[in-house]
C-alpha positions in Angstrom: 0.0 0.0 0.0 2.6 2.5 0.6 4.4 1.7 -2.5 1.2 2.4 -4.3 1.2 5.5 -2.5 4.8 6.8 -3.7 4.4 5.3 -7.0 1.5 7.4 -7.2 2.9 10.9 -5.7 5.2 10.5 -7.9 3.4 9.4 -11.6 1.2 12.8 -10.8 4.3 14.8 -10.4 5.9 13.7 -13.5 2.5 13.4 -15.6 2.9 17.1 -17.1 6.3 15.9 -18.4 5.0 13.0 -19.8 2.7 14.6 -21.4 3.1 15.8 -25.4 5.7 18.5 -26.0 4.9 21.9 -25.5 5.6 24.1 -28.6 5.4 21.1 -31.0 2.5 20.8 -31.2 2.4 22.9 -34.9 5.1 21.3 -36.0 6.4 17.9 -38.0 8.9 17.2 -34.2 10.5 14.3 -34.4 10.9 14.5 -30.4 7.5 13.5 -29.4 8.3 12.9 -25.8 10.5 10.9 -23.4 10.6 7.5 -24.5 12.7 4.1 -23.1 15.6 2.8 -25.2 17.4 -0.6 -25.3 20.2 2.3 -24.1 18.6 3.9 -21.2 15.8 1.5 -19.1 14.1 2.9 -16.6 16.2 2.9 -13.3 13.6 2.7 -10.4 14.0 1.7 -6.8 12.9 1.9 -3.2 15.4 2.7 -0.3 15.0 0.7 2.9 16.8 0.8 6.1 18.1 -2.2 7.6 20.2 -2.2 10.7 20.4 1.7 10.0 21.8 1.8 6.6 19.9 2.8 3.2 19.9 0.2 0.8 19.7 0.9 -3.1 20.8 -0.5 -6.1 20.4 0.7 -10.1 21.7 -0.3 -13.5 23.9 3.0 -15.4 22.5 4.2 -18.6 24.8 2.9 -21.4 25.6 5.3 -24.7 28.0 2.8 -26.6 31.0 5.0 -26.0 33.2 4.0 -23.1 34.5 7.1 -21.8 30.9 9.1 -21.6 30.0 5.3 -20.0 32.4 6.3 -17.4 31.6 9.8 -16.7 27.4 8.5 -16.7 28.5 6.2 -14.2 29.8 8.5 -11.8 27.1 10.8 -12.4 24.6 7.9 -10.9 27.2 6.7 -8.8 26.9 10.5 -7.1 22.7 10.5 -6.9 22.9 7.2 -5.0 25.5 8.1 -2.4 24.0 11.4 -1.9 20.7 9.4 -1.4 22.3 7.2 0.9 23.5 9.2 3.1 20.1 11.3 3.2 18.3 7.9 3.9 20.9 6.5 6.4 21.0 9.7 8.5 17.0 10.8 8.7 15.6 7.7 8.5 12.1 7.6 10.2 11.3 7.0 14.0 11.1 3.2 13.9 7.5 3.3 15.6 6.5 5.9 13.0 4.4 5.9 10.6 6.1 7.8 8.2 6.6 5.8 5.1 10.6 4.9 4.8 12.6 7.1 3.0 12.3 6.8 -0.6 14.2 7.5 -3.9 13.1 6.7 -7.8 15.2 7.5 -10.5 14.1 7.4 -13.9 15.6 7.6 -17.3 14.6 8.9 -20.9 17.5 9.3 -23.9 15.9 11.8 -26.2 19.4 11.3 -28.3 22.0 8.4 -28.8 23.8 9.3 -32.2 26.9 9.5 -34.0 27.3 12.9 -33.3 25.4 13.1 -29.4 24.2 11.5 -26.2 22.2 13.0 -24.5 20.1 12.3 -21.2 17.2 13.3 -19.0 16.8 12.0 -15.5 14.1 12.4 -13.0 14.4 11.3 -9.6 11.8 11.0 -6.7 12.3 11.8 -3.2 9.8 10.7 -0.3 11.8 12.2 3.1 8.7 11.5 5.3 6.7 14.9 4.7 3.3 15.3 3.4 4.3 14.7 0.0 7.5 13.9 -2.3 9.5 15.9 -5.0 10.8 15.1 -8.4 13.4 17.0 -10.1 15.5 16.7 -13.2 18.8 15.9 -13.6 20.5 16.1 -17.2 23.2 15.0 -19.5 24.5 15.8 -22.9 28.1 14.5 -24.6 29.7 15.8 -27.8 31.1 12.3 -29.4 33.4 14.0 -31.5 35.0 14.6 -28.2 33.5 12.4 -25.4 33.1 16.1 -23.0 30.0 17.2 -21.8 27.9 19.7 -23.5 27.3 22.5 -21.3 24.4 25.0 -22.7 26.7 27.7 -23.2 28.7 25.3 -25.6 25.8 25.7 -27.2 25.4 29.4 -28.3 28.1 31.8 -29.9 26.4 34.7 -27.6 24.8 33.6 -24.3 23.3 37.4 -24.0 21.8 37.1 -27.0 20.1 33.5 -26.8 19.3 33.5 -23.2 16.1 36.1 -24.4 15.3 33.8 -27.0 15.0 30.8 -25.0 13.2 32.7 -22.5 10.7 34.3 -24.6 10.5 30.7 -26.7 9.9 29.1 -22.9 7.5 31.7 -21.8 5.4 31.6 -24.4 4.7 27.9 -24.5 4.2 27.5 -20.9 1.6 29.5 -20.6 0.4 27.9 -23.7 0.4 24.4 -21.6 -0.4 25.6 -18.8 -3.5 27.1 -19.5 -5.6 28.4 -16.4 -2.7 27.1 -14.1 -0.6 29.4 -15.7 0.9 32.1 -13.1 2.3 34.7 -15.3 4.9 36.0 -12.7 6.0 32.6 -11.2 6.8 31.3 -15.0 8.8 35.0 -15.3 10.8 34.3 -12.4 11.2 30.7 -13.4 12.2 30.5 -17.0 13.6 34.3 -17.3 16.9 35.1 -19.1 19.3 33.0 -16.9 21.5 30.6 -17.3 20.4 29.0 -14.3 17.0 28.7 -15.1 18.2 26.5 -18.3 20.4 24.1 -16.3 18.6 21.3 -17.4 18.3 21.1 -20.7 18.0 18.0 -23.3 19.2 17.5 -27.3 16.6 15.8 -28.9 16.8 15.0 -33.0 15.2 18.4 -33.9 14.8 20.3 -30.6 16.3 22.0 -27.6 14.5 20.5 -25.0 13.9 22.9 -21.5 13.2 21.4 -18.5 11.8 23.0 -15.5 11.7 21.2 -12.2 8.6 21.1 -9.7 8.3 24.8 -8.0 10.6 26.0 -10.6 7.3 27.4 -12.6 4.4 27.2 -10.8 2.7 25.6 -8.0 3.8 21.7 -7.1 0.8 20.8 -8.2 1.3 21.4 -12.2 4.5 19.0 -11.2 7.5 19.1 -14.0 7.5 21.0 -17.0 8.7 20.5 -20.7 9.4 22.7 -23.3 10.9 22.0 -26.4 12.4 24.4 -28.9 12.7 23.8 -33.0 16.4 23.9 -33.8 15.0 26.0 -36.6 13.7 28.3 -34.2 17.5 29.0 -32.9 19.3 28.9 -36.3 21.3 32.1 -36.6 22.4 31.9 -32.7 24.1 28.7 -32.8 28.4 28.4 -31.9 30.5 26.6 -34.7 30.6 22.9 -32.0 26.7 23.4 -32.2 26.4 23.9 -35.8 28.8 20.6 -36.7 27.2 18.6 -34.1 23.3 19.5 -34.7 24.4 19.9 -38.4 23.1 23.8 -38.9 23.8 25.9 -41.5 
């Protein structure tokens, strides 16, 4: 029963994300949505805490190359042991009932390619309050290279496409969002910061933005998606992006 219960909290927090992209919907995308791969399955667990210490176990993500193998593995390898330590050190009164402490992770590869890997994880934290959180976590690697892509890698001029991703983002959350849409919380949320774009995806025609739960709106409208034609940013691409993404 209180499996069901997580597994629940946590479908409606990721359900928006799930969901079709926002600003495709006009378009011929390609990038229809997360999807499982023979490359990336989904990676989902519970923590329990036996004799004090957080047990919790998941496969790595595999892109084919070994070196971005490597660096995937120690980015997992860092999400467990950070969950580890936050489930061995607050676990629950044992004569609570407080469900256990309790992490998911999950997995989507929007792109595994000659030219790019790239990665979108969400994971699920239960810590024994009223409800849990998701977030995202992200990953992109230049196979030309094996390095990770970092948005500014992206972009000759990070002044002049941080508007444009912003105004892009804007403009289709409140689209999706409809009535739940709270003009001044998206603002705040996916204005013209870098920061607000950590988490980003390269999907086979899109820039994919990713907004994490709060991060937008209300916990209730749970993550958030956006996904940008490359076509869209053509003329604001660096020279790496334009080889890798093959713009003009």
């Amino acid at each position: 029963m209180r499996r069901t219960i997580i597994l629940a909290a946590a479908l409606a927090a990721a359900l928006p994300f799930l969901a079709a992209a926002a600003g495709a919907a006009d378009s011929d995308d390609k990038d229809k949505g997360p999807s499982f791969g023979p490359d990336c399955t989904e990676l989902q667990s519970d923590y329990k805490v036996t004799e004090g210490k957080a047990e919790y176990d998941f496969v790595t993500p595999k892109s084919g190359d070994p070196k971005i193998d490597t660096q995937l593995a120690a980015f997992v390898r860092g999400l467990r042991e950070a969950a580890v330590k936050e489930g061995t050190e607050n676990p629950p009164p044992p004569d609570s009932s407080i469900q256990q402490y309790t992490f998911m992770l999950s997995c989507w590869v929007p792109r595994n390619g000659p030219e790019i890997a790239s990665y979108i994880f969400v994971d699920y934290q239960y810590t024994g309050g009223a409800h849990g959180i998701s977030a995202f976590h992200t990953k992109s690697y230049g196979k030309d290279d094996n390095k990770e892509i970092a948005l500014a890698d992206l972009f000759a001029d990070m002044d002049k496409a941080l508007p444009v991703l912003s105004e892009g983002a804007i403009a289709a959350l409140k689209k999706t969002l409809g009535e739940a849409a709270d003009a001044d919380w998206i603002a705040k949320g996916a204005g013209p910061t870098a920061e607000n774009f950590q988490n980003f995806a390269i999907g086979e025609d899109s820039l994919i933005l990713l907004f994490d739960q709060y991060q937008v709106g209300a916990g209730y409208i749970g993550l958030q998606e956006v996904k940008l034609p490359f076509a869209s940013l053509d003329g604001l691409w660096s020279d790496k992006a334009k080889v890798l993404l093959g713009r003009s």
